[in-house]
ROVOMAR-380812 format. One record per residue (C-alpha): residue in one letter; x, y, z. Coordinates in Angstrom, 2 decimals. Example, Ala and Ser with C-alpha at 12.3 -4.5 7.8 and 13.67 -1.06 7.14 Angstrom:
<lovexs>
@resn=a x=12.30 y=-4.50 z=7.80
@resn=s x=13.67 y=-1.06 z=7.14
</lovexs>
This chain:
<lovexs>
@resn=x x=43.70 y=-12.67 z=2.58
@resn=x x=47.55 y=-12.42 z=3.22
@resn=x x=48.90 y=-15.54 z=4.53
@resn=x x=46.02 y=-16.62 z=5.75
@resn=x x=43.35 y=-19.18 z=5.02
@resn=x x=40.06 y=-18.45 z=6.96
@resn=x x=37.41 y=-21.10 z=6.99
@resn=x x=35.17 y=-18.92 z=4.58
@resn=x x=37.33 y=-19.60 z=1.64
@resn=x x=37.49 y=-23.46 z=2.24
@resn=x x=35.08 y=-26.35 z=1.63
@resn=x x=34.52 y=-27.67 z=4.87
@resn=x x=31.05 y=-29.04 z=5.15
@resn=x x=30.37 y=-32.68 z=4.14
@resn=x x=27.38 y=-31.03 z=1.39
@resn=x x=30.04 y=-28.90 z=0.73
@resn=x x=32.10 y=-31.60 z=-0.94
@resn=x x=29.06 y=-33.95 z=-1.96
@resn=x x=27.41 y=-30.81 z=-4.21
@resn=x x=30.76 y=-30.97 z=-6.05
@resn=x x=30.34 y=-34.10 z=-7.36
@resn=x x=27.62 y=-31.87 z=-10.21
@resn=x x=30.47 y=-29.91 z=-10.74
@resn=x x=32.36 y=-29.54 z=-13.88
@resn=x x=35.87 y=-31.74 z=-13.74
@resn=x x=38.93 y=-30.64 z=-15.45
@resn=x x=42.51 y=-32.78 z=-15.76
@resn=x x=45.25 y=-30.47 z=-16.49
@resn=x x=48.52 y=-32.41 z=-16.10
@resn=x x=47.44 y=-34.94 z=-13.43
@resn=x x=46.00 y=-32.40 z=-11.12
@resn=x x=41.64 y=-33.28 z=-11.17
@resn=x x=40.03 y=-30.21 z=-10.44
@resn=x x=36.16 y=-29.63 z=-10.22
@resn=x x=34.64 y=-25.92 z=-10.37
@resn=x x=31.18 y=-25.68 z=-8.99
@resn=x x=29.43 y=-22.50 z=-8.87
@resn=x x=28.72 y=-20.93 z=-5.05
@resn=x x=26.32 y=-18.49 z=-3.46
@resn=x x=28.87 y=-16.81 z=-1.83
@resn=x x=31.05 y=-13.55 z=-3.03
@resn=x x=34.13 y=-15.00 z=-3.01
@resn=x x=36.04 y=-18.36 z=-4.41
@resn=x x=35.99 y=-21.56 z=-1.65
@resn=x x=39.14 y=-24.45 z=-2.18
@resn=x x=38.37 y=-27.24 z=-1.05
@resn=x x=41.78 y=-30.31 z=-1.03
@resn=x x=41.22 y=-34.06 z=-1.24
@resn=x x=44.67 y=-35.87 z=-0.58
@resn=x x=45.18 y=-39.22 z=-0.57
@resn=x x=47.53 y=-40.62 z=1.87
@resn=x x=48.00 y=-42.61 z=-1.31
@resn=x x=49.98 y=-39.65 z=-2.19
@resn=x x=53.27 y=-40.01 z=-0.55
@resn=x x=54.12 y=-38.85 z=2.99
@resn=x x=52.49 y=-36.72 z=4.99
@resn=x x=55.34 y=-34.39 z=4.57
@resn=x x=54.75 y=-34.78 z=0.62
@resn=x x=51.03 y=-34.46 z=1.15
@resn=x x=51.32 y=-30.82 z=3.48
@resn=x x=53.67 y=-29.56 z=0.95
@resn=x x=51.21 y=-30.19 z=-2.12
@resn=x x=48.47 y=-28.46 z=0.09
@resn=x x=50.20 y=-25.68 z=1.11
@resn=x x=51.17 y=-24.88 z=-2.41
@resn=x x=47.98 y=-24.87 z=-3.45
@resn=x x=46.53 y=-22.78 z=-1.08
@resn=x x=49.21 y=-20.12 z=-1.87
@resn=x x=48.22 y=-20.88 z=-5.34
@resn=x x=44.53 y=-20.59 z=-4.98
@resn=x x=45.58 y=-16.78 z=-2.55
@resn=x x=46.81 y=-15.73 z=-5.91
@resn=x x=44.29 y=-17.07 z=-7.91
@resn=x x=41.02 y=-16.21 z=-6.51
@resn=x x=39.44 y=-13.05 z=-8.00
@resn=x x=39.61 y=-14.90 z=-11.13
@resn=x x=36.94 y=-17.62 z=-9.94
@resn=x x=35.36 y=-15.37 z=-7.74
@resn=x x=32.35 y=-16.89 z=-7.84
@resn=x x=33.44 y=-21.00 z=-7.77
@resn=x x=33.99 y=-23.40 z=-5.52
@resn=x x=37.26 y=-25.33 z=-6.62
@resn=x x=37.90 y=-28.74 z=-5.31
@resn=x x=41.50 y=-30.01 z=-6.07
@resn=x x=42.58 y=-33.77 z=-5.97
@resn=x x=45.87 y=-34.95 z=-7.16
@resn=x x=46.16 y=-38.18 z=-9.06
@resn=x x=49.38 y=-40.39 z=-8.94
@resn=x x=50.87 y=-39.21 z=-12.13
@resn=x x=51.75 y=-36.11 z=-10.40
@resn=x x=54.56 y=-36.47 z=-9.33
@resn=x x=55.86 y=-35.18 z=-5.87
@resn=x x=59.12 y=-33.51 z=-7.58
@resn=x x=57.04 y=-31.46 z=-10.28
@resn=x x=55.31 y=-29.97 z=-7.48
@resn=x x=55.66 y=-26.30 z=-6.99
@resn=x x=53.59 y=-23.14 z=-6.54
@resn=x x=54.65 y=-22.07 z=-10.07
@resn=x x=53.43 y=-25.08 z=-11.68
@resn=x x=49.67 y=-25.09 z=-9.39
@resn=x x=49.83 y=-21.03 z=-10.62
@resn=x x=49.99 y=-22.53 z=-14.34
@resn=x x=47.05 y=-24.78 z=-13.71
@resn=x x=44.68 y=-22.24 z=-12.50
@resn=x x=46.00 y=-20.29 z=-15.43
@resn=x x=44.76 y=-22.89 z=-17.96
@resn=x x=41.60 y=-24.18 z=-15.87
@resn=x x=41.02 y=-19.83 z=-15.76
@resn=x x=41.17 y=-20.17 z=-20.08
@resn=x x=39.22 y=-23.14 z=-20.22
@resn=x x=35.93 y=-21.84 z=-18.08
@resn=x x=33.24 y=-19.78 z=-20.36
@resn=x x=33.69 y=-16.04 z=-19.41
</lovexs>
């Protein structure tokens, strides 16, 4: 999974996103992110953004960080499904892959082994 980001390792399916809502929700540093656990043998991402979140420009830029976030990230929740949603307090500046890597580095600490 190079630069790409094939449809098995999203959330795409409307019960996709509604079995979520059992999922366990974490807030690290305005950045709500809910782990639920999947069938499959690989980690799914699924993005809810706002249009309350800035531009579309801001809005593709927060995505496609994360995704090259979640590339780096996902043997570590191999088995999750990990729906991110940015809150307002984030703000568009602070908004790098190096601070979405730090995230997943604390929400990675904070799950039971």
């Amino acid at each position: 999974m190079h630069n790409q980001f094939p449809r098995a390792y999203r959330l795409v399916t409307k019960a996709d996103f509604a079995r979520m809502k059992q999922g366990k929700r974490f807030t690290i540093s305005g950045l709500n992110l809910v782990i639920a656990p999947n069938d499959c043998s690989h980690a799914r991402l699924g993005l809810a953004v706002s249009t309350k979140y800035g531009n579309a420009v801001t809005r593709n830029r927060l995505k496609r960080c994360l995704r090259n976030a979640f590339r780096q990230h996902d043997i570590r929740f191999s088995t999750m499904d990990i729906l991110a949603i940015p809150t307002a307090k984030l703000q568009a500046d602070d908004v790098c892959e190096s601070f979405i890597s730090t995230c997943l580095d604390t929400l990675a600490k904070r799950l039971p082994a």
